[in-house]
C-alpha positions as CSV (number, residue, x, y, z in Angstrom):
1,X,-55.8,-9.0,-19.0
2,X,-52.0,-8.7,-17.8
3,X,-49.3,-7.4,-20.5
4,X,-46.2,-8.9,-20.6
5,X,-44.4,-6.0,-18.7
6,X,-47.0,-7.0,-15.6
7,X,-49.6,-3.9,-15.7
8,X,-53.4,-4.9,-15.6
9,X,-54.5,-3.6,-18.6
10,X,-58.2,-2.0,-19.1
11,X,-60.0,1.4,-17.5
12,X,-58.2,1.3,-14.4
13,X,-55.4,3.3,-16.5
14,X,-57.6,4.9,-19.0
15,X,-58.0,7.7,-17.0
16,X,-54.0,8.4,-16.4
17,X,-52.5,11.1,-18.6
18,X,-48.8,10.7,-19.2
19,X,-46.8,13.4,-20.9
20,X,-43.3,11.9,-22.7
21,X,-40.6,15.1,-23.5
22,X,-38.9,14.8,-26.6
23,X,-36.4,17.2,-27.4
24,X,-38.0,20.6,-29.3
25,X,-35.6,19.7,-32.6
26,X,-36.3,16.0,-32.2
27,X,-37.7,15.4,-36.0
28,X,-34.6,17.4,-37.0
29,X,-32.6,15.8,-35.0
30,X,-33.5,12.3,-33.7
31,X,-31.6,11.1,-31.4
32,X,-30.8,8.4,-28.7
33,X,-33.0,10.3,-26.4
34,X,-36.1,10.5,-28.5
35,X,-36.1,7.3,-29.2
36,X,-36.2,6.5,-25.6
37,X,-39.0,8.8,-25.1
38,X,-40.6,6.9,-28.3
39,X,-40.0,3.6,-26.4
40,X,-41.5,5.1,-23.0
41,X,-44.5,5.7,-25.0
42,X,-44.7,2.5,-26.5
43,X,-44.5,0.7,-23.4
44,X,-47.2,2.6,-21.6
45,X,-49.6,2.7,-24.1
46,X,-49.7,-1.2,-24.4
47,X,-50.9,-1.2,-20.7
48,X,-53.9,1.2,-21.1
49,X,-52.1,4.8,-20.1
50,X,-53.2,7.9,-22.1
51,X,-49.9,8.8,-23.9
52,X,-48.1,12.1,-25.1
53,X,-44.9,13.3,-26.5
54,X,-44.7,16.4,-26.0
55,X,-42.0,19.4,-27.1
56,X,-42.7,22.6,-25.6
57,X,-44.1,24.0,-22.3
58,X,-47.4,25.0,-24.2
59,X,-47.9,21.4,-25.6
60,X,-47.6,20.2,-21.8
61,X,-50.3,23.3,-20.3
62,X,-52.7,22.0,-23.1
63,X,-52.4,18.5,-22.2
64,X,-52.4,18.6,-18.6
65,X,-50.9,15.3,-17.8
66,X,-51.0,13.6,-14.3
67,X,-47.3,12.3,-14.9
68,X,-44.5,14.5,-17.0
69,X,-41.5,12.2,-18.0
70,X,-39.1,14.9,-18.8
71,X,-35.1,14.2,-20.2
72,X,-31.9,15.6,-19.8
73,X,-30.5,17.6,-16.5
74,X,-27.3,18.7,-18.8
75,X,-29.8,21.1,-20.6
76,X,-31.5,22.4,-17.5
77,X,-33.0,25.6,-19.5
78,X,-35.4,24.1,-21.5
79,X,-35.8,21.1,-18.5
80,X,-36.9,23.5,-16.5
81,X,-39.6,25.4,-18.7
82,X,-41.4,21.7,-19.1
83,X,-41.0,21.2,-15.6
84,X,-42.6,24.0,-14.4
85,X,-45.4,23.8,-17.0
86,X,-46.4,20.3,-15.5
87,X,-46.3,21.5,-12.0
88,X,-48.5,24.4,-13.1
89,X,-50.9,21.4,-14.3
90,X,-50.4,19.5,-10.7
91,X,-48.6,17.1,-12.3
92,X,-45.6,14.7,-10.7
93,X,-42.4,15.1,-12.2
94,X,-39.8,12.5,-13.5
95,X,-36.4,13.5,-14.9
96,X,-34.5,10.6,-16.9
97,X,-31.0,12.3,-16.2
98,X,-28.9,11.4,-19.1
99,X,-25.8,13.1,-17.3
100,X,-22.9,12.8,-19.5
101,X,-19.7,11.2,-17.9
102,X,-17.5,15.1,-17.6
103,X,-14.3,13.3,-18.0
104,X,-15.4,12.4,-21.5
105,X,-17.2,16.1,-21.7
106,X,-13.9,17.6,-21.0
107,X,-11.8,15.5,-23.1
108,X,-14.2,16.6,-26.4
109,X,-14.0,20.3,-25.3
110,X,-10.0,19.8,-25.2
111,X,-10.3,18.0,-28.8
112,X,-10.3,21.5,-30.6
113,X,-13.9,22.0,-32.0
114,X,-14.2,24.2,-34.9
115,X,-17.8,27.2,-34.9
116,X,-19.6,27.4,-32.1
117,X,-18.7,24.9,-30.1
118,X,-15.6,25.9,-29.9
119,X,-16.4,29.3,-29.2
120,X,-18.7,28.1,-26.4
121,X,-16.3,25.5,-25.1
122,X,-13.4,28.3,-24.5
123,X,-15.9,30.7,-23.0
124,X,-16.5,28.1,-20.7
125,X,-12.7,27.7,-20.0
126,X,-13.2,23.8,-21.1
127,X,-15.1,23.3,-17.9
128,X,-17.8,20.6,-18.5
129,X,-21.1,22.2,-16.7
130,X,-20.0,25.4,-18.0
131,X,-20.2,24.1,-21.2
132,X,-23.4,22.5,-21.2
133,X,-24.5,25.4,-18.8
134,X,-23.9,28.1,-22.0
135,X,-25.2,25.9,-24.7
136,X,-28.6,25.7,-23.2
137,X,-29.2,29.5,-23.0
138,X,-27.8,29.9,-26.4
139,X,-30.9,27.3,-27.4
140,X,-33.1,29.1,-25.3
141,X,-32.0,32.1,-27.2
142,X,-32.3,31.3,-30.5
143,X,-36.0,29.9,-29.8
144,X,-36.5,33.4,-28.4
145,X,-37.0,32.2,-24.6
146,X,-37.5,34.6,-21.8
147,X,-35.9,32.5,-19.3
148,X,-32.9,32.6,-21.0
149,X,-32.0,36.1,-20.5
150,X,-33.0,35.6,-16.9
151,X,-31.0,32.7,-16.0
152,X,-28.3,34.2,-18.2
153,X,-28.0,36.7,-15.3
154,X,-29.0,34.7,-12.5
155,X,-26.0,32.1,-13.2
156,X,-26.3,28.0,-13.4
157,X,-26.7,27.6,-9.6
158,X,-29.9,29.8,-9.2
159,X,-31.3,27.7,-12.5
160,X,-30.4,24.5,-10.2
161,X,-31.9,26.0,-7.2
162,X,-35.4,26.8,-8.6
163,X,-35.5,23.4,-10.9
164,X,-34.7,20.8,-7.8
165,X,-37.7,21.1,-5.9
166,X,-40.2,20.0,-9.0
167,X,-38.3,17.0,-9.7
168,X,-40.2,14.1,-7.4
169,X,-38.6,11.0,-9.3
170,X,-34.7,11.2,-10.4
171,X,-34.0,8.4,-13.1
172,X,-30.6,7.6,-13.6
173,X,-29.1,4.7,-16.0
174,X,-26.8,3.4,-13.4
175,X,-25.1,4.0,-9.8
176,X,-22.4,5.5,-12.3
177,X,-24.4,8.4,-13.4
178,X,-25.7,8.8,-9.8
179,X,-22.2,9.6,-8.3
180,X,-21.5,12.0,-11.2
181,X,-24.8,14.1,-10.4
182,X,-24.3,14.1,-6.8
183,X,-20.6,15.7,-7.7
184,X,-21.8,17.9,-10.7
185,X,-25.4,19.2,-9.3
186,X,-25.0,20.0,-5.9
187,X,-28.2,20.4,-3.6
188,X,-30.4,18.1,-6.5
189,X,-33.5,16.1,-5.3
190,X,-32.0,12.7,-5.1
191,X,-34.9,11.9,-2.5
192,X,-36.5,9.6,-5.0
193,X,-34.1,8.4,-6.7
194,X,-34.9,5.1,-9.6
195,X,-32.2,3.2,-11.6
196,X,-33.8,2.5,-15.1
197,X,-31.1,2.0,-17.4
198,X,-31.6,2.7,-21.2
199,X,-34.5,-0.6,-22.4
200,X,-33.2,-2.0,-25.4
201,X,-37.1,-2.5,-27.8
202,X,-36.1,-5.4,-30.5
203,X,-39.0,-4.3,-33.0
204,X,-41.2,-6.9,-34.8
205,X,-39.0,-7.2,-38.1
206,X,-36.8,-10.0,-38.7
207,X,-32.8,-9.6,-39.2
208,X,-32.2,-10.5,-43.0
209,X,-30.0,-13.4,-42.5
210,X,-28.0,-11.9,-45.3
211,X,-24.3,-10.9,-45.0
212,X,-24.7,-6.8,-45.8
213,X,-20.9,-6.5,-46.0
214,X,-19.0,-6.3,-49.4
215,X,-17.0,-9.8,-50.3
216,X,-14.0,-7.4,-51.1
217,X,-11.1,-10.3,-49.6
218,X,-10.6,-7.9,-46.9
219,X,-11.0,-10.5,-43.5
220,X,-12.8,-8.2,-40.9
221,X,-15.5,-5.7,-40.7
222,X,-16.2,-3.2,-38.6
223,X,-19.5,-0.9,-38.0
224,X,-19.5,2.4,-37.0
225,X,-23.1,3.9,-36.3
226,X,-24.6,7.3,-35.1
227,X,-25.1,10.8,-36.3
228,X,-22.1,12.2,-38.1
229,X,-21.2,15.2,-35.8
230,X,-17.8,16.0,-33.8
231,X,-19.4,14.3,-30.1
232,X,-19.3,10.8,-32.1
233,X,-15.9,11.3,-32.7
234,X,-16.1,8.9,-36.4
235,X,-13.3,11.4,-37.9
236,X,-10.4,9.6,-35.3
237,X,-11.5,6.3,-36.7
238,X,-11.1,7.2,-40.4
239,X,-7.7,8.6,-39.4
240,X,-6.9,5.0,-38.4
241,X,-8.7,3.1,-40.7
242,X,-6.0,3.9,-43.6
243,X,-3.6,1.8,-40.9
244,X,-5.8,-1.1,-41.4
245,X,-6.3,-2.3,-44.8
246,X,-7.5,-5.9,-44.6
247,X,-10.5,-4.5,-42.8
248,X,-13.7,-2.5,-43.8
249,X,-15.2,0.1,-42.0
250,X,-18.4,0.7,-42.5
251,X,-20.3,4.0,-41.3
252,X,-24.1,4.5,-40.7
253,X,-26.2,7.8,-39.5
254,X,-27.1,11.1,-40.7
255,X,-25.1,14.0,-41.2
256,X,-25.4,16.4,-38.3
257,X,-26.5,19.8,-40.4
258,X,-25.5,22.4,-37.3
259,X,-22.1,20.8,-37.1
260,X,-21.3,21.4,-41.1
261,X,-17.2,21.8,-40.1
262,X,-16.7,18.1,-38.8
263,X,-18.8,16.7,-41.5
264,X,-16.7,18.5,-44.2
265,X,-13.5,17.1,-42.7
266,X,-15.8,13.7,-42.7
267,X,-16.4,13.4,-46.3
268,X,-13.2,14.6,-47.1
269,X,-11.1,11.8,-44.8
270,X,-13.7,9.3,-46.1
271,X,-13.1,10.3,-49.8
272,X,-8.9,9.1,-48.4
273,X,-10.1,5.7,-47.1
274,X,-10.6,3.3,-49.9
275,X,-11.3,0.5,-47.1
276,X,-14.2,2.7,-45.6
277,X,-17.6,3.7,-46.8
278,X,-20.4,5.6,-45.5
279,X,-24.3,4.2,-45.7
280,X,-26.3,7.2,-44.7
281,X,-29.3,6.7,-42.3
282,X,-30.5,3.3,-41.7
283,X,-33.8,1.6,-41.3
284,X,-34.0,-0.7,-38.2
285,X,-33.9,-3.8,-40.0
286,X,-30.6,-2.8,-42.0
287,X,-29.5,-1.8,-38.7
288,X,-29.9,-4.5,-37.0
289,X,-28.1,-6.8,-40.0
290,X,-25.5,-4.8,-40.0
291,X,-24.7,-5.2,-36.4
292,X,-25.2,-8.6,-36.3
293,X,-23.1,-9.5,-39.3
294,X,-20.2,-7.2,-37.9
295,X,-16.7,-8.9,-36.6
296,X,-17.0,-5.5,-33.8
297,X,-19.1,-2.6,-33.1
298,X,-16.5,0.6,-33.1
299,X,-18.0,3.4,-30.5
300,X,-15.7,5.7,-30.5
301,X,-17.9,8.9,-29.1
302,X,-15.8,11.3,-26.6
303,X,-19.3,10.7,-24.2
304,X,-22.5,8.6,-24.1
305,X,-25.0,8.0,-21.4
306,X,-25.5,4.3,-22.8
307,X,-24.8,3.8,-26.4
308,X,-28.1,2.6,-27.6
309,X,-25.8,1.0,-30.8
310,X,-23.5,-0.8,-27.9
311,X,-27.0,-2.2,-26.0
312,X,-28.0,-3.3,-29.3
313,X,-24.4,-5.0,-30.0
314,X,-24.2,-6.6,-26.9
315,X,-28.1,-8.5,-27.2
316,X,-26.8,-9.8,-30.4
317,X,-23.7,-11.0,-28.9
318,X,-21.4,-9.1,-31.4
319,X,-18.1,-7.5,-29.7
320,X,-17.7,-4.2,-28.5
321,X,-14.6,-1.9,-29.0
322,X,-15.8,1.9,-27.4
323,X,-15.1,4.8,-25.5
324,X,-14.6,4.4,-21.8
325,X,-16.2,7.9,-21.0
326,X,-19.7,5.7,-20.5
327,X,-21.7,4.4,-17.9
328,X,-22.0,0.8,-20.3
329,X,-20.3,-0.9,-17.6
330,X,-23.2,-1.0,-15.2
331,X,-25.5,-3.2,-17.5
332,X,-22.6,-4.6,-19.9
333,X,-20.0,-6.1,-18.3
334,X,-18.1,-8.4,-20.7
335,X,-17.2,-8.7,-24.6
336,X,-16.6,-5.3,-24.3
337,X,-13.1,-4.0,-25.3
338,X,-12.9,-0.5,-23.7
339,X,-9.8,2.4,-25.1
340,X,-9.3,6.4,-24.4
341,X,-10.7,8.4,-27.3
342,X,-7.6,10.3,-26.2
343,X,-5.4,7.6,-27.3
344,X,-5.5,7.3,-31.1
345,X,-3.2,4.0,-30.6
346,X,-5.4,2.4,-28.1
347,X,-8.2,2.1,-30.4
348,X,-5.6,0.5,-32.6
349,X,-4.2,-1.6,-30.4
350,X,-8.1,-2.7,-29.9
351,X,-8.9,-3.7,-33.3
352,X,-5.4,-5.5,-33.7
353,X,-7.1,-8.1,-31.2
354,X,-10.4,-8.8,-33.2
355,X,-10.5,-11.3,-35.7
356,X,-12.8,-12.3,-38.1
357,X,-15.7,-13.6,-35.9
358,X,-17.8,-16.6,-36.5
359,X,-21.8,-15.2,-37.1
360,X,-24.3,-17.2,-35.1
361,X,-27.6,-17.9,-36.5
362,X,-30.4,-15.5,-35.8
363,X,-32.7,-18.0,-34.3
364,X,-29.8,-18.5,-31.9
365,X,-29.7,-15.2,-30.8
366,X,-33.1,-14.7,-29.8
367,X,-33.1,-16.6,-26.3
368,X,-30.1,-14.2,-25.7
369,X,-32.1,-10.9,-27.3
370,X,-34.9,-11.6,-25.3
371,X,-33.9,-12.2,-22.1
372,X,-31.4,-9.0,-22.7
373,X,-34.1,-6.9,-23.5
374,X,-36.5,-7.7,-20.4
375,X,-33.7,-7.4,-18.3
376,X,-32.9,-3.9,-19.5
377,X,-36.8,-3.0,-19.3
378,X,-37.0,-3.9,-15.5
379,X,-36.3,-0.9,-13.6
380,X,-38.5,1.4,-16.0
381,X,-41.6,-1.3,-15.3
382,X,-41.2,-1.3,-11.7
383,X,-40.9,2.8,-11.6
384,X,-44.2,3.1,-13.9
385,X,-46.3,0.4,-12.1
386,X,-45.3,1.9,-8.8
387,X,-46.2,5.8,-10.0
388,X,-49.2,4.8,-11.8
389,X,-50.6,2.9,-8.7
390,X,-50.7,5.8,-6.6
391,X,-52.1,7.8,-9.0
392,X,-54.7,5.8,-10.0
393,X,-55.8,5.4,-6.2
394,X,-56.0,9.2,-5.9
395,X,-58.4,9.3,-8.9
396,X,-61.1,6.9,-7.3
């Protein structure tokens, strides 16, 4: 039997263990990552592959994987203790980069962060790696890791030096992202290097062909979705949102516990905005109504990898006002309005162009959604078909 990503399904891969890394706070703190590493999973199940997520080096020891799909070269710490669990277990080693654009990095450092981010960021002198550099041992730290105190001493480049060699396959979303880590990690395996940008998985759940918005008379509504914390940057669109009142702004995600400064000053600018309101976290289907009912999609984060909200946005053929400090353009290259998080006026300038937008059915959408989503899914199928073919030759 052949799946619809192309993979002969049946014992041929029964035999294949692959381990998925999700982030050691990911229940906490779910994420755009996680739910790549969810998707990952999904995808390679369906095709016969024994499946994992796993969050620590121990869970990766006990499960012994042939293949380790590991996340995230800006936190190299706790990269590196997976890494070196899987090679322990003779495993091959991919690392889906998720290298954030440093421009944007630096930009949010220079944004003046309140608590510990602050304190890191000026420690760090604003520098970018720096920054990401020092908030990975401070993790390490508070989960009581050896290696942090080493590398600590040792510096960033010695981390980088021992963590290059177990990487075998580099997976980066774009040739965007590739430049950047050629610039920022100098002397990284980019031998084998994939491009597999972020797969967009449209579940099985119909969008309510309901307008969630509020018939207020305002003419245009926006939606503004993502964890509430100071890297989404939501608090410079409430600021402007007072500047717009025939629109509503309406804001989606959880509130981001270990950033309780910025979500103070959140409540309290939303509590100013009559035209704005805030739904909490949620569920797919709401999500997915709410985007494609939306005259634009605000992303206003200082940095993203690709905006899994945007990806969405862009199947369903609803416009796009975000942040340039992305590597979007390399898989979305129109209806996209693009503005410096810098800039307050440039995002206002950007919604003084959108009007009220005429909603297409949802059976219309689908040829688009589909086609959209295979397209995205591509690079990641030819990576895993191509991995787990060698493999499963060396285990007959």
């Amino acid at each position: 039997m052949t799946h619809s990503n192309g993979f002969q399904a049946g014992e041929r891969y029964d035999c294949l263990k692959v381990g998925i890394q999700v982030r050691a706070d990911h229940a906490s703190k779910p994420g755009g990552d996680v739910a790549l590493a969810k998707a990952f999973a999904g995808r390679l199940r369906s095709s016969g592959f024994q499946v994992e997520l796993l969050s620590s080096a121990q869970e990766v020891r006990s499960f012994q994987p042939r293949l380790l799909i590991a996340f995230n070269l800006d936190q190299m710490l706790e990269l590196f203790d997976v890494c070196r669990s899987a090679k322990d277990c003779g495993a091959e080693v991919a690392v889906y980069a998720l290298h954030h654009p440093s421009q944007g990095v630096r930009a949010y450092l220079k944004s003046g962060l309140a608590g510990p981010r602050g304190w890191v960021a000026s420690y760090a002198g604003k520098d970018p790696a720096k920054y990401m550099y020092f908030m990975s041992l401070l993790r390490g730290l508070r989960r009581r890791n050896v290696l942090a105190l080493k590398y600590a001493l040792a510096g960033r480049k010695s981390l980088l030096r021992d963590l290059s060699p177990m990487i075998d396959h580099l997976l980066v979303s774009g040739p965007s992202e590739l430049a950047e880590i050629h610039r920022d990690f100098p002397g990284m395996n980019c031998d084998i290097v994939r491009v597999v940008p972020h797969p967009v998985e449209f579940p099985e759940v119909a969008v309510p062909e309901i307008n969630p918005y509020d018939a207020t008379g305002v003419s245009r509504h926006f939606f503004i979705g993502g964890r509430i914390e100071s890297r989404k940057n939501q608090n410079m669109v409430l600021r402007i949102a007072v500047r717009v009142p025939d629109a509503e702004f309406v804001f989606a995600g959880q509130l981001n516990e270990t950033d309780p400064e910025y979500c103070a000053e959140f409540r309290r600018l939303l509590a100013a905005a009559p035209n704005c309101r805030w739904v909490g976290q949620l569920s797919m289907a709401a999500l997915l109504q709410h985007l494609a009912y939306a005259d634009a999609v605000i992303s206003p984060s200082w940095f993203e990898v690709m905006s899994l909200i945007n990806l969405y946005a862009y199947a369903l053929g609803t416009p796009i006002i975000s942040s340039e400090h992305t590597y979007d353009p390399d898989v979305l290259h129109d209806g996209v309005t693009r503005f410096d998080p810098e800039t307050s006026n440039a995002l206002l300038e950007a919604l003084a162009e959108v009007g009220t937008r005429v909603k297409p059915g949802i059976s219309a959408a689908s040829g688009r959604i589909a086609e959209f989503s295979a397209l995205t899914w591509l690079g990641f199928d030819e990576f895993s078909h191509s991995v787990s073919e060698r493999l499963a030759a060396r285990a007959f």
